[in-house]
VEXSE-964979 format. One line per field, with one value per residue (C-alpha): residue in one letter; x, y, z. Coordinates in pm, whole numbers, padded with zeros to 5 digits, always signed. Layout:
resn	(a|...);
c1	(X|...);
c2	(Y|...);
c3	(Z|...);
This chain:
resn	(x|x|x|x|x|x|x|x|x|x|x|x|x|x|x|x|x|x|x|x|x|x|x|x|x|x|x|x|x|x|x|x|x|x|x|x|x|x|x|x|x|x|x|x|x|x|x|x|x|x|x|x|x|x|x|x|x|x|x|x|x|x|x|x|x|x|x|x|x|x|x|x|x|x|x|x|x|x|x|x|x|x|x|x|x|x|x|x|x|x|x|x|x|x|x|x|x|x|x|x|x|x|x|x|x|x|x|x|x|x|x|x|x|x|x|x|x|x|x|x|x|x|x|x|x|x|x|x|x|x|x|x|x|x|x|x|x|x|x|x|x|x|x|x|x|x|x|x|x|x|x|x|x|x|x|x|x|x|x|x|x|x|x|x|x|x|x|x|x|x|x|x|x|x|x|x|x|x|x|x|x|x|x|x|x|x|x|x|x|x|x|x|x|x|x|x|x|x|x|x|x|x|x|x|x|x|x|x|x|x|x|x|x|x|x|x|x|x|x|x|x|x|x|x|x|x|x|x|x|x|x|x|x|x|x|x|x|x|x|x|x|x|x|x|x|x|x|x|x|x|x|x|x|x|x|x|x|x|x|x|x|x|x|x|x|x|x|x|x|x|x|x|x|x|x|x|x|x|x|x|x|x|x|x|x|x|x|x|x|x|x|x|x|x|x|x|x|x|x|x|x|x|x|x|x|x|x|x|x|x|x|x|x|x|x|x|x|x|x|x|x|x|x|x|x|x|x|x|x|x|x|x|x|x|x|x|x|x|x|x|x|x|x|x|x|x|x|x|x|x|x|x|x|x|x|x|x|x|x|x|x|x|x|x|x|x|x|x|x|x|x|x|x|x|x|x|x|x|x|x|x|x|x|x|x|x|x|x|x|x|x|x|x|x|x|x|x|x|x|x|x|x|x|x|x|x|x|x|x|x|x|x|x|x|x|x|x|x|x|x|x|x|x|x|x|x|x|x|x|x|x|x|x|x|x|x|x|x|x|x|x|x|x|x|x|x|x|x|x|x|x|x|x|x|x|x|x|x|x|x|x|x|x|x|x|x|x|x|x|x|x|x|x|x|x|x|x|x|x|x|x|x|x|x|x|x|x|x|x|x|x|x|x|x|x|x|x|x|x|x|x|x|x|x|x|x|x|x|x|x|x|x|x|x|x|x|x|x|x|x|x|x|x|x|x|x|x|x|x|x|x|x|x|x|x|x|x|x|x|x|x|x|x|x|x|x|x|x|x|x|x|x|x|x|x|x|x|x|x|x|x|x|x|x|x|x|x|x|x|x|x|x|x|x|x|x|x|x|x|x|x|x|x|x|x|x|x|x|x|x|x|x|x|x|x|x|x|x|x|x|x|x|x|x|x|x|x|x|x|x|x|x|x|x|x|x|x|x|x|x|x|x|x|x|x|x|x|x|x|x|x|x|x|x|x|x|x|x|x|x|x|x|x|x|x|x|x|x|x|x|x|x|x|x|x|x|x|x|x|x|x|x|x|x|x|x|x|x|x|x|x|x|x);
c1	(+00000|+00137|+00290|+00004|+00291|+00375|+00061|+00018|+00392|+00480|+00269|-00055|-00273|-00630|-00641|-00742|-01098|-01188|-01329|-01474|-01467|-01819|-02094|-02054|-01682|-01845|-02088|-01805|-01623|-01911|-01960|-01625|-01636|-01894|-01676|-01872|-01673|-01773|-01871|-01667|-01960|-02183|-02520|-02741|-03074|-03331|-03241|-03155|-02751|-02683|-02281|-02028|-01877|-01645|-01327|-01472|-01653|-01958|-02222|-02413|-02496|-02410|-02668|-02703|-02965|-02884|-03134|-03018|-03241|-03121|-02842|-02753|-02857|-02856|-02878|-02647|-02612|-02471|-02729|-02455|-02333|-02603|-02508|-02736|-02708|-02773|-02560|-02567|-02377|-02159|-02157|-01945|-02149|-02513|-02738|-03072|-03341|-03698|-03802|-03500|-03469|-03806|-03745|-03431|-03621|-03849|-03602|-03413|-03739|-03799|-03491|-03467|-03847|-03734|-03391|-03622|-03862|-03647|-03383|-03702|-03778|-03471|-03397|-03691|-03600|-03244|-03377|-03580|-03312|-03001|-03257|-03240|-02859|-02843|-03028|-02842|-02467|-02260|-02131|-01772|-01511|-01238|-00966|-01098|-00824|-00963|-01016|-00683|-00552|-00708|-00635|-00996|-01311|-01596|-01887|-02190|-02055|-02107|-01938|-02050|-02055|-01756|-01642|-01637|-01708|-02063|-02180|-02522|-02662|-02962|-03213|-03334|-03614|-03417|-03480|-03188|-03134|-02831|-02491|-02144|-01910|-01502|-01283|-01008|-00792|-00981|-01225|-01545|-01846|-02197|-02484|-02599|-02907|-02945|-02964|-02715|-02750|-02846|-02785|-02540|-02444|-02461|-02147|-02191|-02500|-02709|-02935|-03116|-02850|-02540|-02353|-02099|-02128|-01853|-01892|-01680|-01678|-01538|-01606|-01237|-01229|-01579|-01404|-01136|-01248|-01539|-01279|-01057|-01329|-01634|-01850|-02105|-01979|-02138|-02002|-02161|-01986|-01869|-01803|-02042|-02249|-02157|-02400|-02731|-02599|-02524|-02807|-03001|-02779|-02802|-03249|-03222|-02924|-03040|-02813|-02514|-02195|-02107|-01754|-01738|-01366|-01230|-01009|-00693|-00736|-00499|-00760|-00879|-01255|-01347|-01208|-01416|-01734|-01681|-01614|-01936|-02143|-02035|-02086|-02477|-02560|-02344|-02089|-01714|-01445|-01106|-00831|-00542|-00223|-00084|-00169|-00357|-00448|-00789|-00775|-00702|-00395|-00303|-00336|-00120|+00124|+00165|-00048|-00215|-00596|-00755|-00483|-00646|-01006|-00966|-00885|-01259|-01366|-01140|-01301|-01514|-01354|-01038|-01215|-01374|-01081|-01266|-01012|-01071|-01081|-00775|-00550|-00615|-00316|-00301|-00198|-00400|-00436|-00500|-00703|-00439|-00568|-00493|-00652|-00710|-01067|-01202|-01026|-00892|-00694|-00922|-01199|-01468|-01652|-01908|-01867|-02225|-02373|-02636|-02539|-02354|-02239|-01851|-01794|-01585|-01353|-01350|-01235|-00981|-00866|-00799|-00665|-00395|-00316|-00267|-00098|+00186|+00157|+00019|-00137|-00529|-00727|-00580|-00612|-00288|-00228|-00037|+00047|+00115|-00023|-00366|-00572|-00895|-01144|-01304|-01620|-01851|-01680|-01279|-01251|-01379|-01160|-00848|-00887|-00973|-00665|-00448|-00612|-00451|-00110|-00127|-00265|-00070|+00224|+00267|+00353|+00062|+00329|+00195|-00192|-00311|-00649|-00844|-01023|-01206|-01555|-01535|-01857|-01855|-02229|-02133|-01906|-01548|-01327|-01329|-01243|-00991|-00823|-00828|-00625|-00436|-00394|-00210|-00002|+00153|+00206|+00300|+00616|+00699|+00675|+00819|+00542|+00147|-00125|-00327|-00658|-00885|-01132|-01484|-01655|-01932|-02073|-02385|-02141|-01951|-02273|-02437|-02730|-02783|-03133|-02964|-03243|-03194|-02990|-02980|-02807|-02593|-02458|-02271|-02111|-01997|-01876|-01651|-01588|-01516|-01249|-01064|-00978|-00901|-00676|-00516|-00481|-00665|-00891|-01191|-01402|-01701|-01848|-02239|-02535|-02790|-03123|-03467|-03539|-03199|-03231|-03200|-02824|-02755|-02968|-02964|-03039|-03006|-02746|-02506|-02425|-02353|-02067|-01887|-01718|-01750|-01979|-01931|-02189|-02080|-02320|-02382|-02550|-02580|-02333|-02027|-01966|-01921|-01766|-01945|-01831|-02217|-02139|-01789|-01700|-01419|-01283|-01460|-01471|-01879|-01986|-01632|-01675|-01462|-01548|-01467|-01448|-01437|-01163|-01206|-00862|-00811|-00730|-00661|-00866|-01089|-01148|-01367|-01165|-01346|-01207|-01205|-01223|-01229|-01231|-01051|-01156|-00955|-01014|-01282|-01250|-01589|-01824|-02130|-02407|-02643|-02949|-03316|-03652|-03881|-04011|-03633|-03545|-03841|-03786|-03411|-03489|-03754|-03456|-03203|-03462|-03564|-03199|-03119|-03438|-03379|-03004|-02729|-02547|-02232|-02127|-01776|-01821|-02157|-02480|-02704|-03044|-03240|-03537|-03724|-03625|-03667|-04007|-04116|-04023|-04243|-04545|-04512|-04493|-04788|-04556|-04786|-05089|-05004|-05154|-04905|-04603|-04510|-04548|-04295|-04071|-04054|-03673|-03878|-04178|-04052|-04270|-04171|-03936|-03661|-03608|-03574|-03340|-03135|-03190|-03029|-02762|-02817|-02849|-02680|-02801|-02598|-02841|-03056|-03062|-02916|-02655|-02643|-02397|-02504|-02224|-02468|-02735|-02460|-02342|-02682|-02851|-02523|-02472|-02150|-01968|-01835|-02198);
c2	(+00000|+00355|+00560|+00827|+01086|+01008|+01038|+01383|+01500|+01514|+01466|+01632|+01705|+01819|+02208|+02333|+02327|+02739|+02838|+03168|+03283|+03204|+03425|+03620|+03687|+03800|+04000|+04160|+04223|+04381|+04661|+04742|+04802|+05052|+05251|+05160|+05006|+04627|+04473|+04201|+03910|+03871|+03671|+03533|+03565|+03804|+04021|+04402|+04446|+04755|+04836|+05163|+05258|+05553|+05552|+05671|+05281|+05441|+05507|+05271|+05404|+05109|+04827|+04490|+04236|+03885|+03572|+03242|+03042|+02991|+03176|+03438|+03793|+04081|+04475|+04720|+05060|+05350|+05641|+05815|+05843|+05799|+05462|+05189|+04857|+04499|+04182|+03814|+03591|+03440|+03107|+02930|+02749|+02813|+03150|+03196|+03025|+03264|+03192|+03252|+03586|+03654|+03566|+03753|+04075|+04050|+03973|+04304|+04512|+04347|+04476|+04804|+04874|+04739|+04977|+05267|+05274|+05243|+05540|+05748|+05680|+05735|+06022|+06235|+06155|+06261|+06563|+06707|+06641|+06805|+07131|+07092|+07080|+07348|+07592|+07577|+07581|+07908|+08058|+07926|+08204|+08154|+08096|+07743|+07480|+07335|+07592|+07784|+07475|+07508|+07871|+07949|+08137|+08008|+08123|+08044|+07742|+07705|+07495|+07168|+07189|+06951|+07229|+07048|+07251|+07175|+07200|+07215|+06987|+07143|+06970|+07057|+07254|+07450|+07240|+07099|+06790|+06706|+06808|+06735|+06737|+06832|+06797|+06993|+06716|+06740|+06407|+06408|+06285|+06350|+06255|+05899|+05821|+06169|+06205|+06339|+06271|+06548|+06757|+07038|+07358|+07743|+08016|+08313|+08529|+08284|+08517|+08480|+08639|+08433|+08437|+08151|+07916|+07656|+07303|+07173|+06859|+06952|+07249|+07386|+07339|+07559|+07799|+07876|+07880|+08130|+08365|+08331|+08430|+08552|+08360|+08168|+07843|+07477|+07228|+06875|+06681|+06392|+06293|+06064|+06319|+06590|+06455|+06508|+06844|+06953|+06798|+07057|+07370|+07338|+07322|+07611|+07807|+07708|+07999|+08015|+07895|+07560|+07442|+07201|+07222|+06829|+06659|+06529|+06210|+05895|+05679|+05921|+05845|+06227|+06322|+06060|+06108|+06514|+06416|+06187|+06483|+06740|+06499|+06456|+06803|+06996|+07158|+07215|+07046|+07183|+06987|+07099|+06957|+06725|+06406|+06409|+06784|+07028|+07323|+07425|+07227|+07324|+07713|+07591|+07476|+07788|+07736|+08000|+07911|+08176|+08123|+07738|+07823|+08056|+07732|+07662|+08029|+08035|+08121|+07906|+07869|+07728|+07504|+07312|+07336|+07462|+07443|+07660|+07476|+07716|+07618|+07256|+07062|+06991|+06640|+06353|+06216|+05847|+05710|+05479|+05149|+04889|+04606|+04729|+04773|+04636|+04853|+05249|+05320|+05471|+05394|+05127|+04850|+04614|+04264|+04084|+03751|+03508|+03189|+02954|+03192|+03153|+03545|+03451|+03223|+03476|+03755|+03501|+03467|+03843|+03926|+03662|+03775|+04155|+03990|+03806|+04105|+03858|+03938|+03831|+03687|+03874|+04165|+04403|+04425|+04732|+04436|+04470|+04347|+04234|+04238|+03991|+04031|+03729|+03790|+03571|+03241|+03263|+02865|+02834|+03149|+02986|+02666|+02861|+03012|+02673|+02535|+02869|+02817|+02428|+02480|+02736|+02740|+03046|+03119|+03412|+03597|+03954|+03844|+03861|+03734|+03876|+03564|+03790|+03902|+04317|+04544|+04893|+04944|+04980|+05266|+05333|+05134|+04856|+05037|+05232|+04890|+04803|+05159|+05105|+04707|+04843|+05067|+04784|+04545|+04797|+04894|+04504|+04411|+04744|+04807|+04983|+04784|+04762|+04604|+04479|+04251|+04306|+03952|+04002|+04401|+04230|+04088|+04397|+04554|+04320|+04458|+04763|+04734|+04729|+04906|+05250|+05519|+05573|+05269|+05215|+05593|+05604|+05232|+05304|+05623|+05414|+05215|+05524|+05644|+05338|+05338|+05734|+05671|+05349|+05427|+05040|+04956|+04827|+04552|+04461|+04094|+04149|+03958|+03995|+04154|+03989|+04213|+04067|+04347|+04585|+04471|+04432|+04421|+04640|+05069|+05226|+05519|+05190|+05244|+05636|+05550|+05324|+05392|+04979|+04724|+04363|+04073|+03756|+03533|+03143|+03083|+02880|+02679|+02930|+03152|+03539|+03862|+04185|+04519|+04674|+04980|+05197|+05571|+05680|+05374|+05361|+04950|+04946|+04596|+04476|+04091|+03757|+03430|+03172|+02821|+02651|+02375|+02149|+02092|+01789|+01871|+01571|+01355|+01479|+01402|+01044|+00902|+01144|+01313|+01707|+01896|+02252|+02512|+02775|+03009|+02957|+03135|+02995|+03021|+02886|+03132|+03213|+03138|+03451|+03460|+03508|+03548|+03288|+03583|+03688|+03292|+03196|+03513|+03368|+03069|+03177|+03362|+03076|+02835|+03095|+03114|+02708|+02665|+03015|+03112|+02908|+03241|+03341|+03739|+03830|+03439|+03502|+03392|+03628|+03597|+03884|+04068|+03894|+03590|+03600|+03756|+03463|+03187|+03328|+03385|+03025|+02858|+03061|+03191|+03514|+03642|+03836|+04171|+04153|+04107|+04441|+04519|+04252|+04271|+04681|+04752|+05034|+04816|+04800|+04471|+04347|+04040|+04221|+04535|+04283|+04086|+04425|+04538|+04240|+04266|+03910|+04041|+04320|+04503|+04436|+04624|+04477|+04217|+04062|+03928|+03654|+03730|+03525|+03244|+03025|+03017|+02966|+02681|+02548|+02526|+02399|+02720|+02698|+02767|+02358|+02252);
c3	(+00000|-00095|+00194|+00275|+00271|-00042|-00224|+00007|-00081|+00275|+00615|+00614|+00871|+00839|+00921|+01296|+01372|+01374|+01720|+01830|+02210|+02440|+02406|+02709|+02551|+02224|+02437|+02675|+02294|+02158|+02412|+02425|+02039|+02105|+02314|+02642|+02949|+02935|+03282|+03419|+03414|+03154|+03251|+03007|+03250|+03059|+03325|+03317|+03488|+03552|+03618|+03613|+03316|+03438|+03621|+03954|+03955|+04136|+03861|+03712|+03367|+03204|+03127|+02976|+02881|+02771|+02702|+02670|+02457|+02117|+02001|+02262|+02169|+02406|+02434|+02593|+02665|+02848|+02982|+03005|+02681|+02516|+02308|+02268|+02053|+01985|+02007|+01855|+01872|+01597|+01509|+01276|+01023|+01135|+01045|+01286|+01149|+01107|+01437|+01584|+01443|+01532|+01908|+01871|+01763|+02036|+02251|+02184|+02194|+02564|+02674|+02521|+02696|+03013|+02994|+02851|+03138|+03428|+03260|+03257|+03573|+03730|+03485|+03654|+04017|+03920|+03777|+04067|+04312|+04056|+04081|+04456|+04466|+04188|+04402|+04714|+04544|+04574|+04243|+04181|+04256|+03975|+04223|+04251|+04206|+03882|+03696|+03846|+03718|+03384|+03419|+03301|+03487|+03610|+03337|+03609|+03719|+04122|+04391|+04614|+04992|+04948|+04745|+04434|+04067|+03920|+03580|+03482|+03213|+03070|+02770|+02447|+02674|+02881|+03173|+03430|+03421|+03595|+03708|+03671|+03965|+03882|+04234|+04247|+04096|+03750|+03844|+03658|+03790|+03649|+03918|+03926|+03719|+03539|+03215|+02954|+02585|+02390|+02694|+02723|+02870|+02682|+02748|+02601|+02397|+02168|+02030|+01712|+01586|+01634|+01310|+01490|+01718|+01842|+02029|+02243|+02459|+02841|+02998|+02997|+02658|+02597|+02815|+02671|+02305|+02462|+02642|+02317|+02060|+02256|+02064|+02190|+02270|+02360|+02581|+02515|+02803|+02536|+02228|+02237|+02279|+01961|+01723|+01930|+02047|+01713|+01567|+01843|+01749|+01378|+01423|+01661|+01425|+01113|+00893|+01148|+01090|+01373|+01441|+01624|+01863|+01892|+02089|+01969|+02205|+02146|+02066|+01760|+01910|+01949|+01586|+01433|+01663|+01568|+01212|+01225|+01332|+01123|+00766|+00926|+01060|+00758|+01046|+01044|+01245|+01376|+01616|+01818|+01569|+01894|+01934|+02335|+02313|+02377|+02322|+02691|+02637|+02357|+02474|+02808|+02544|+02410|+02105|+01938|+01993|+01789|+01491|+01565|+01547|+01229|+01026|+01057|+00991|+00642|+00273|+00196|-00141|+00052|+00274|-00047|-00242|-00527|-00856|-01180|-01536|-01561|-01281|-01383|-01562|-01923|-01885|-01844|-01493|-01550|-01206|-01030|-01094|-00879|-01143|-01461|-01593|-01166|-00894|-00848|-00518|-00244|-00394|-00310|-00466|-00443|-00560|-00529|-00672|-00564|-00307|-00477|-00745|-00694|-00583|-00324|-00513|-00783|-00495|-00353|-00667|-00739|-00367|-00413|-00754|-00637|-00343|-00586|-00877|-01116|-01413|-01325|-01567|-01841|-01636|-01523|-01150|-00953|-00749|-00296|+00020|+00062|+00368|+00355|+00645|+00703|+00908|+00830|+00742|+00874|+00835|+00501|+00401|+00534|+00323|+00040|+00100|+00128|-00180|-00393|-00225|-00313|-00711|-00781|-00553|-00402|-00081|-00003|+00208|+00132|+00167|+00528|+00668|+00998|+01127|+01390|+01263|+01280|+01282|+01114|+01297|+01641|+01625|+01433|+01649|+01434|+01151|+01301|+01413|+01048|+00954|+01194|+01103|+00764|+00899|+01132|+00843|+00591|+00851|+00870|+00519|+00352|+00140|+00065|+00106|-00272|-00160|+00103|+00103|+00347|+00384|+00381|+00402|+00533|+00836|+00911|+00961|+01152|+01371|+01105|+00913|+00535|+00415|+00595|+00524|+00889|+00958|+00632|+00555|+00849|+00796|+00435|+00582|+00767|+00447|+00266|+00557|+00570|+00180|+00207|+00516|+00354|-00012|-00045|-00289|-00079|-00247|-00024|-00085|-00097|-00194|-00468|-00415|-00514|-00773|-00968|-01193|-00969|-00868|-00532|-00196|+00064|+00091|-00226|-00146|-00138|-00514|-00472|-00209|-00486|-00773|-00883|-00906|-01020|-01069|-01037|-01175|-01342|-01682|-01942|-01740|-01748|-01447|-01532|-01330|-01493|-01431|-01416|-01243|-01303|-01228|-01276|-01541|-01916|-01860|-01770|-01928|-01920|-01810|-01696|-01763|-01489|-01394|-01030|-01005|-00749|-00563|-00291|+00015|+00241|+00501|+00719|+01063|+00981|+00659|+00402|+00131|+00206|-00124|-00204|-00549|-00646|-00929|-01274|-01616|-01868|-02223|-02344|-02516|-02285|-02412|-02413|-02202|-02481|-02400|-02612|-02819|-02940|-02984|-03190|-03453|-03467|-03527|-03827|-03981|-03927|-04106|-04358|-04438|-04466|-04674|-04908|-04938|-04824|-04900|-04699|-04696|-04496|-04346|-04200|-04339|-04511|-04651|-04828|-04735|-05005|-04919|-04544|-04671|-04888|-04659|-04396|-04661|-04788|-04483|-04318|-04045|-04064|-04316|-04587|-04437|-04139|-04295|-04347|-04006|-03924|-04145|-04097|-03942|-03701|-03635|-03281|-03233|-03523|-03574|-03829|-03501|-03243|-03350|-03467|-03148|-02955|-03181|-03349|-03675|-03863|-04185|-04481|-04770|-04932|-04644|-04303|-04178|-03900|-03609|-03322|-03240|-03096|-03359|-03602|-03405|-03290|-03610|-03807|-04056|-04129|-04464|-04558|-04517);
């Protein structure tokens, strides 16, 4: 009997099963994407958990709700902040069922009513006693140690008993509705249970007649852009909380001009929550130059704040980089392609097909190919690294991914795969970790990354409803950030809609984030990549035919043979998809031809008018009185302008030519017969 290693070239061992962490782990994973503090237990009881989320450990803002039954799903929050999402968990190999997903909704709506009503609850017993407290502090005398410290004045702001600063937090009605406590150490407390999103605080006049206005998170901050500028200024407490705020300022100051201030934070969360708010509310943004700064630090630094705050207040010309036809150069900037005729750097794409189609062989195919700066499928390739991000099915991806190295034998060294499913709904975090991701294994390998892969856009925006603009335009914001930040073409694996025609599912303003969109589809037995949407490249119908090869890949775990495919080019003609009408008038022509002319023209057959018209009058086809209207090239039900139309035929005067490979073929009209 043959050596086993032999017929394997070498030992072989069936790959590592993939495993994800428990659910509570997913859960704890997906609240700390979201930017919330994640408790330290997770229980799966139905039950509302309430735990702190800031440093001081003695609030309780945040909340959970997990149920067992089924797959685990869950809802989580922070009343602080403001966030609020969903959670699933993530299986490998197994989607909910309907009824699941139906528990699961109902699920979720359980626990966001049970969060809902005790917040409000708690929210208006906060609020009565924070207007108790309010009216018994002492205004703040600006020698206090904080804002000594911060070398700012107090603006209204009054002092504790304990003599701690507090802030009030007022809502979208004027009313208070809680307070923030600052010890003379800089320690930020807001009281337990109030409520703070879409709350903030007003320095300054905000008349009707506010020409600027400027948002800031911490009250330092509004301080001293307020002392700096005199204008009106807003502090919104959080970053978190910049959207709602502004949201409130741009209904109230519909014609003023709103900048909002960010912080330069380390983790880059406040530039992309204040970027996030000013692409939805039509607002500016500005940001101290160091990495860690506010503006009051940057000001203690010796920065010039108003110098700072005038980028924001620049002509508008300058801000939108407007560029006359003039000033524009004579040569011709070619977009940088990163596959020719498919892919432009920075740019994104959408490669969709239905199940079973072979789009994410066919994507394998290409990242590998860009990986090793291979030509791909006669296609030229500004070849470098490759990141794939396999959400939904990391095992599957990773054979995939042996089966190329063992066909074609390559080595895959500059393509990288993330086996850890990443979601661009609950926040940026995850796509900051993917900028950040590149930058890491651009320094160790020594080169740009060309392209990454999104599998699947439904996966990396799991929770989101894919019909709503609500949901999606700030996800393929993220998208669109990643490929600006990277340079990477992004190509997002999607799925087709129902209405096939209509390309693929999901919320329509999909197609006017990308600049590409491929089908990958199977008929007439041949499997075909078509370029059915392209921007900035003239290659719109541009189309690959491809094949699936089936590659062993060893034993699996009971003595079965594990196989696998890999996407290879196909050189057979596809076969073009007719509608009965369109076949049956080719077929009258391809008969009238066999039984009139015979005749060959440029090595295509060709049959008169006359004669096409006396076939069909002698065998009955159509009465006499009708012909004319058939045979009329603008009779635009008529057989002759259909089959123009389709581009089966071609006029060649005083008659037709037949151009169709497959009618040729089918019907046997070729010259030696």
């Amino acid at each position: 009997m043959a050596s086993l290693e032999n017929i394997l070239n070498g030992p072989w061992s069936p790959p590592e099963p993939e495993t994800l962490p428990p659910p509570e782990e997913q859960f704890r994973r997906a609240i700390a994407a979201s930017g919330i503090t994640p408790p330290k237990e997770i229980v799966f009881d139905a039950q509302l958990h309430r735990y702190p989320t800031s440093e001081s450990g003695r609030d309780k803002a945040g909340w959970y709700v997990g149920f067992p039954d089924g797959i685990h799903a869950g809802a989580f929050g922070c009343w602080r902040s403001g966030v609020q999402s969903t959670f699933t968990e993530t299986i490998i190999g197994r989607e909910l069922a309907p009824a699941e997903s139906m528990a699961r909704a109902a699920h979720i709506k359980e626990a966001q009513e049970k969060a809902c009503a005790i917040r409000e609850q708690r929210a208006e017993i906060t609020a009565d006693t924070t207007a108790s407290i309010w009216s018994t502090c002492q205004l703040a005398s600006n020698e206090h140690p904080y804002l000594k410290t911060k070398d700012v004045k107090s603006h209204g702001a009054k002092v504790s008993g304990d003599g701690r600063l507090v802030l009030p937090l007022y809502n979208t009605d004027g009313e208070l509705s809680t307070l923030q406590y600052i010890d003379a150490y800089g320690t930020k407390l807001f009281h337990s249970n109030g409520l703070t999103k879409g709350c903030f605080h007003l320095l300054g006049d905000f008349s009707d007649a506010a020409e600027r206005i400027y948002i800031a998170e911490g009250f330092a901050t509004a301080a001293t852009i307020y002392e700096e500028t005199g204008r009106p200024t807003v502090v919104a407490y959080s970053s978190h909380n910049l959207s709602d705020v502004t949201g409130t300022m741009r209904k109230r100051y519909p014609v003023a001009s709103i900048i909002i201030v960010a912080d330069n934070d380390k983790s880059g969360r406040g530039k992309d929550l204040a970027n996030q708010a000013a692409a939805k509310h039509g607002v500016r943004v500005v940001m101290p130059p160091t990495v860690g700064d506010d503006a009051n630090d940057y000001r203690a630094a010796g920065g010039d704040v108003r110098t700072l705050l005038s980028d924001g207040e620049g002509l508008t010309s300058e801000r939108l980089q407007v560029v006359f036809g003039d000033e524009m150069p004579d040569a011709y900037e070619a977009p940088d392609e990163i596959v020719q005729d498919l892919l432009v750097a920075r740019s994104l794409a959408v490669l969709y097909g239905s199940s079973n189609s072979g789009k994410t062989f066919w994507a394998l195919s290409l990242a590998a190919a860009v990986s090793e700066s291979e030509v791909f499928f006669g296609k030229e390739v500004d070849g470098g690294l490759v990141i794939y991000l396999a959400s939904e099915a990391p095992g599957t991806i990773r054979q995939r991914m042996q089966a190329i190295r063992r066909h074609a034998g390559k080595g895959l060294s500059n393509l990288a795969m993330v086996p850890i499913p990443l979601n661009f709904y609950n926040g940026a975090n995850d796509a900051n970790s993917v900028i950040e991701l590149c930058r890491e294994i651009e320094e160790v390998k020594g080169q740009p990354v060309k392209l990454i892969v999104c599998d699947t856009l439904a996966r990396m925006a799991s929770g989101a409803n894919e019909n709503s603009g609500e949901d999606m335009g700030p996800i393929m914001d993220r998208f669109d950030a990643v490929a600006n930040a990277t340079g990477a073409a992004l190509l997002m694996i999607h799925h087709s809609g129902k209405n096939k025609a209509a390309g693929s599912r999901g919320w329509s303003g999909i197609q006017a984030h990308i600049s590409t969109e491929i089908e990958v589809s199977d008929e007439s037995g041949v499997r075909v990549a078509e370029v059915k949407k392209q921007r900035e490249l003239p290659s719109k119908g541009v189309s690959i035919n491809f094949d699936l090869e089936v590659v062993e890949m060893g034993i699996g775990k009971f003595g079965n043979n594990v196989t696998t495919c890999i996407a290879v080019p196909d050189e057979r003609e596809r076969t073009p998809k007719r509608d009965a009408k369109l076949s049956g008038y080719l077929k009258l022509i391809a008969d009238a031809w066999a039984s009139k002319s015979g005749e060959f023209v440029d090595d295509l057959p060709y049959i008169t008018r006359s004669a096409l018209r006396d076939y069909l009058v002698d065998n009955e086809v159509y009465a006499e009185r009708t012909i004319n209207n058939v045979m009329g090239p603008s009779a635009k039900r008529g057989l002759i302008f259909a089959c123009l139309e389709s581009g089966d035929i071609r006029e060649r005067v005083p008659g037709l030519l037949i151009v169709a490979p497959d009618i040729i073929k089918t019907i046997g009209l070729m010259r030696d017969k």
